[in-house]
N, C-alpha and C positions, 0 to 999 in steps of 0.2 A: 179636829183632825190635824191641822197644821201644828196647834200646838204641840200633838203629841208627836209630830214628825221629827219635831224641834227636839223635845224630849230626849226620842232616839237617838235623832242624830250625835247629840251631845255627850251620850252614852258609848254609842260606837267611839265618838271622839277618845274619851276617856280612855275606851279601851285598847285603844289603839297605842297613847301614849305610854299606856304603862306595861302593855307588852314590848314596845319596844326599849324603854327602859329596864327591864328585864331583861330583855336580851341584850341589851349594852352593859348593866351589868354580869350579866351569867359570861361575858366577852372577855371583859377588860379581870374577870376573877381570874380567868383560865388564863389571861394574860399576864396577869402576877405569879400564876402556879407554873407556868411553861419556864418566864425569869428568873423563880426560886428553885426550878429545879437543874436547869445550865448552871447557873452557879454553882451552886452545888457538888452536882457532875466535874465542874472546872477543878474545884478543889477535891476532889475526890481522887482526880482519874493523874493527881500529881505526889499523893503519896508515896512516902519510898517504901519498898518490899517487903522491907524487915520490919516497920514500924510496929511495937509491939499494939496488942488489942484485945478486947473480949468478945467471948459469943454472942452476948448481949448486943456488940456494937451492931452487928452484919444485921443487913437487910435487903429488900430487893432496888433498892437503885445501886448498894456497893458492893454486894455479893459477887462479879465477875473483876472485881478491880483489886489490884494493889491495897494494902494487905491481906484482905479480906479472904481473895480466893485460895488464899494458901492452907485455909480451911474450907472454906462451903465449897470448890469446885469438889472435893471428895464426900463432900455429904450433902448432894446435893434433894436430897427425899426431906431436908429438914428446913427447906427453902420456899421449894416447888412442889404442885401435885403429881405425882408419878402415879402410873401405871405397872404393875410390878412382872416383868419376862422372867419365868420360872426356870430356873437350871433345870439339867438334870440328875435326880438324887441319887441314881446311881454311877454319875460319870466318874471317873477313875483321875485320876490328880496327872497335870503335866508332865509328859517323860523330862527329865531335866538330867543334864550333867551338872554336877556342882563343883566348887571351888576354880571357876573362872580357870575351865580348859585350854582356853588362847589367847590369856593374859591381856584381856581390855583392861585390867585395871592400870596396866604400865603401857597403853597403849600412846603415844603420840599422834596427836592430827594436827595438820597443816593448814593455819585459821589462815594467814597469807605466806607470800615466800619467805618470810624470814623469822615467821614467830612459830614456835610446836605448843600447842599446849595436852597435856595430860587427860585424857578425857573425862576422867572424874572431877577435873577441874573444869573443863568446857561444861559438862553438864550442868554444874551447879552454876556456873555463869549466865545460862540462860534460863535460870529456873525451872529448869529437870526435878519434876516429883515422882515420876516413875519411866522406868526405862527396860526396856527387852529385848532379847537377841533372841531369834529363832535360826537352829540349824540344820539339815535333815530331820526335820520334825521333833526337834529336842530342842527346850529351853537351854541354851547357853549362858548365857549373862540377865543378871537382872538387880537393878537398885530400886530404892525408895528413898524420900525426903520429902521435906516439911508437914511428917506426922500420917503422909499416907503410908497405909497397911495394905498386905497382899488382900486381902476380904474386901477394902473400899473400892466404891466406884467413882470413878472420873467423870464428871460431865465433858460428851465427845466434842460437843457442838455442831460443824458442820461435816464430822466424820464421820454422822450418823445419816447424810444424805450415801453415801454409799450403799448401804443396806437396803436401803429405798431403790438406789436403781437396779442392782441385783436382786432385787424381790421382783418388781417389774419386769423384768427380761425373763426369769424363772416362771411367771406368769401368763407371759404371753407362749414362752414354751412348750407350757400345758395347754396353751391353744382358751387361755380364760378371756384373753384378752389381742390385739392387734395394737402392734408401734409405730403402725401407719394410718390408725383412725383419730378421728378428730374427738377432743375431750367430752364434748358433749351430748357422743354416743354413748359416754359411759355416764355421766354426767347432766343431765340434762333439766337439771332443775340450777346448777351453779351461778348461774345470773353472773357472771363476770364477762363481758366481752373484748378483755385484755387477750384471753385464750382463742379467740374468733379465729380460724382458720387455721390451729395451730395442732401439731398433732403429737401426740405423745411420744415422738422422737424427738419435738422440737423440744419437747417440755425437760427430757434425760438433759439432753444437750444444752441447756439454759439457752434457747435461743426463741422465745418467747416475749414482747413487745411493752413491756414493762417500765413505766418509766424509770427511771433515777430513785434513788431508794435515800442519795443524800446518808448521811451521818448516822450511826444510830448511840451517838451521844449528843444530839439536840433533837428538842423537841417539837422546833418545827417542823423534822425531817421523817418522811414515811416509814425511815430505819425505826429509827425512836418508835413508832408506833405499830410498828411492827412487833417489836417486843415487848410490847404491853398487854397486845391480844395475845401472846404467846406465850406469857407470863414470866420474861425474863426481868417484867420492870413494873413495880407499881402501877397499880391502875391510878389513870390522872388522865387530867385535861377531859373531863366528863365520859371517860371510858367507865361506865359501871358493870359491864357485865363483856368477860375477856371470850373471843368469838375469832379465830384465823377467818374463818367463814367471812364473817360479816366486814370483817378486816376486807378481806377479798374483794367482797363486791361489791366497793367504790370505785374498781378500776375496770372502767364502761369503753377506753379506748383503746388499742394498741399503738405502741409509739413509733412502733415498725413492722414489716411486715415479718411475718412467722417465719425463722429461718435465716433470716437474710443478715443476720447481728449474733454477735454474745454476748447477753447480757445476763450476769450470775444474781438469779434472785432467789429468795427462800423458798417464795410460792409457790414455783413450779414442786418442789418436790412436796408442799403440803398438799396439794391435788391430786399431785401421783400415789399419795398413800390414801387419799379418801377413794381414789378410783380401786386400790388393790382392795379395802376394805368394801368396793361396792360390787365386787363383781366374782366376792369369795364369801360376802355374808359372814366376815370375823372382823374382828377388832384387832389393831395395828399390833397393838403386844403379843397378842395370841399368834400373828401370822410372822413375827420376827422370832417367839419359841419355839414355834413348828418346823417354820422353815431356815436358820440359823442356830436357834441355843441347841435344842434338842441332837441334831445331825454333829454339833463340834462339840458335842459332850461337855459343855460347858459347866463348872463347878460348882459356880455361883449367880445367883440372883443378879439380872440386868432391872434398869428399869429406864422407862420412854416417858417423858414429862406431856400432860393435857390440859388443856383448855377447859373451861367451863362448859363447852357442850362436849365433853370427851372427843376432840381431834388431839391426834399424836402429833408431837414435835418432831414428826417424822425432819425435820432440817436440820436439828440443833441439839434434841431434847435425849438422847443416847446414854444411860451412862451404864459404864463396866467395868470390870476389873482390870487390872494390867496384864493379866496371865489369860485373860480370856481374850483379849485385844489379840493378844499373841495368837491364840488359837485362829482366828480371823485371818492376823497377815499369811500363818501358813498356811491356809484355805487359797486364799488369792495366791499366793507364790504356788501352790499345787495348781491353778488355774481351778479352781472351781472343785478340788476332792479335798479331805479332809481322813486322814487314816485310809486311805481305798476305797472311800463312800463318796458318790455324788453330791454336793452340796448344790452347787449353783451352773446349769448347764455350761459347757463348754462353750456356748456362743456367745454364751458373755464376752470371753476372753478374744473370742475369734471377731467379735462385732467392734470391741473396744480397743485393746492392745495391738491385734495384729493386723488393724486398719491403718492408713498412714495418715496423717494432720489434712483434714479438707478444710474450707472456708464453713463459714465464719471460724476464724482461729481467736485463740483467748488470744488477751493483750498483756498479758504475763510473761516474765522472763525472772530467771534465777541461775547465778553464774553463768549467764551469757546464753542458756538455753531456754528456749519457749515450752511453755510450760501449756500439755495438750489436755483437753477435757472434751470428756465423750461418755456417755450413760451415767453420769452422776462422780467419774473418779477423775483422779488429775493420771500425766505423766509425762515424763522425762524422756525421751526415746533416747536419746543416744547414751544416758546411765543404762538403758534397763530397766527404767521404775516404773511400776503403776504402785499411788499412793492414793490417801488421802489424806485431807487436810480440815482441821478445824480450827478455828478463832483460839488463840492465846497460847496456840502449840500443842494441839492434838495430832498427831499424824500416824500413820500406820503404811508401812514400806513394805514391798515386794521387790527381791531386786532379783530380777531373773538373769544375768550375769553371774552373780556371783552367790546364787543360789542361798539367800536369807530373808529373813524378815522379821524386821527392826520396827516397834511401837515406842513412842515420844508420848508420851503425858507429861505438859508443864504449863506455867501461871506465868506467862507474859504480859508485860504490860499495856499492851494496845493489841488489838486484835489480831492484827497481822505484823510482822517485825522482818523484814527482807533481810539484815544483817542475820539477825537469831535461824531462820530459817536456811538462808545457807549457810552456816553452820552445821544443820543437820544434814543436808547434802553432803558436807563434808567427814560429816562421821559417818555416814554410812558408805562411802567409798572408802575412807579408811579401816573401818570394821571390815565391810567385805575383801579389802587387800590379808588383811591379819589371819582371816581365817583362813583364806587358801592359798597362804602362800606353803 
């Protein structure tokens, strides 16, 4: 009997070492893979713009960078798995004035006091691939460059969280849901206790307990793996099977209390579309056709990027034309109608826009003004603007002043660019000077 105790024991030993062997190695592998891909990343995310390339080259760790995106951010179905949001086939084509009725092409903006530059020259400075003027409900102005077509779609990025909180608020108008219940009323299998006490206004508002998200060009950083589940980056670092979900619910704490902070994470709004999807029994595509494409007569085919268990990139994953962008900003600039048809309740506009900045205030500023967020969109109050904004210079402007709305699709180089973006403040005070005057 002792012998064979001996036996055992020396068996467990064994097994012991070589599991944990394993796991030193399966460690120090992921360790070499996390190294080779920062590098990587480092020389990646330093290429210059123009650098010539082939389709061949692009894949998902370069696909959003320098040169790369000056193709795949317009084809983005040949990267990513999309979901396809159906136009509809009888909608009738843009009202549009043509040959550039208030002369933006010879327009002058004022980059600082002493320099004008030509706006067709600013655009192409910050890499402008598509660009839109809406006026009284009528395309004004519209360019292309680097090889996008009216028919391509853009990936929005985080311009596609807007539709997310205007779906929500549309939602709860129909009485589907409340912006004052806690998520895991609706929710109630989500096993994350990051959301603990937090309620789906805090969620609109990113003020939800989250920690630091750190970088999402390294890979020790939650950023980075964030877009792995979400499929904007290689599965790596033993990610085999891409899950927002499961991504999710490794975050068991809150870092603060619900409310009491702003902190902009993506999660929040991937929750907010798993709850619009839980408590209408449709899939995220289908309920941004129904309640979006369908209403703004949309021309063409949108599509929403998913995940391995079908969750929509309800944060990021958006993409559409540049003419249907437009149809969007003059939805928002009508406050919520679209041709004399309700799109998106009124209270939207009355809960968001014509509320004044409360605490937690974001900690943004663009030429000297704070920059407010509330249900999912940004704004300017002393321009007039309720916007959105996405990673590499997506945005789509409402400028209730001076009654227009202006869409930006462009390939910046780093996600966010504070010189490039005000820039775009300045063309749309510019623009909207030109047309009324």
């Amino acid at each position: 009997m002792a012998k064979n105790s001996k036996a055992d024991y020396k068996v467990i030993q064994i097994l012991i070492v070589f599991w944990f062997t394993f796991i030193s190695t399966q460690t120090n592998a992921q360790d070499s893979e996390a190294v080779s891909i920062n590098e990587k990343l480092d020389v990646i995310r330093n290429y210059p713009f123009d650098m010539p390339f082939e389709r061949s080259d692009i894949n998902l760790l370069n696909w959003q960078y320098w040169p790369y995106s000056r193709y795949a951010s317009h084809h983005p179905r040949e990267f990513i798995p999309m979901a396809t949001i159906h136009a509809d086939p009888e909608a009738v084509a843009l009202e549009e004035i043509k040959n550039d009725p208030f002369n933006l092409m010879e327009l002058n903006v004022s980059v600082d006091t002493e320099k004008d530059v030509l706006l067709p020259d600013l655009l192409k400075s910050i890499q402008m691939k598509g660009f839109a003027v809406m006026h009284e409900g009528k395309l004004v102005f519209e360019t292309y460059d680097q090889g996008m077509q009216k028919h391509d779609i853009q990936i929005l990025q985080s311009t596609s969280k807007t539709f997310t909180g205007m779906l929500i608020h549309k939602l709860a108008s129909e009485g589907l849901l409340d912006l004052g219940a806690n998520v895991d009323e609706y929710l109630p299998d989500l096993n994350a206790d990051v959301f603990k006490g937090s309620t789906l206004q805090n969620m609109l508002d990113m003020e939800v307990g989250f920690p630091d998200f750190g970088s999402y060009h390294k890979t020790e950083d939650f950023g980075f793996m964030s877009e792995v589940h979400m499929g904007l980056k290689p599965k790596a670092l033993g990610v085999e099977h891409r899950s927002t979900l499961l991504f999710i619910q490794q975050f068991q704490k809150p870092s603060f209390a619900a409310g009491s902070k702003f902190s902009y994470n993506d999660m929040n709004t991937q929750v907010l579309a798993m709850i619009a999807e839980q408590v209408t029994g449709k899939q995220y595509a289908q309920l941004i056709e129904e309640n979006f494409w369908r209403p703004l007569q949309a021309r063409y085919d949108a599509a929403i990027s998913i995940d391995e268990d079908g969750n929509a990139g309800a944060s990021w994953g958006m993409a559409i034309t540049l003419r249907d962008a437009a149809r969007f900003g003059q939805m928002m600039l009508n406050r919520g109608s679209f041709k004399g048809k309700r799109v998106i309740p009124e209270s939207y506009f009355e809960a968001t826009f014509d509320q004044p900045p409360t605490e937690p205030l974001s900690p943004y500023f663009v030429l000297g003004q704070q920059e407010d967020y509330r249900n999912q969109v940004w704004m300017l109050r002393d321009d007039g603007l309720m916007h959105t904004i996405g990673s590499f210079g997506q945005f789509i402007f409402a400028d209730y002043k001076n009654e227009i709305a202006i869409v930006f699709m462009a390939n910046w180089k780093h996600t966010s660019h504070l010189e490039s973006k005000e820039h775009l403040i300045r063309i749309v005070r510019a623009v909207g000077e030109q047309i009324n005057r």
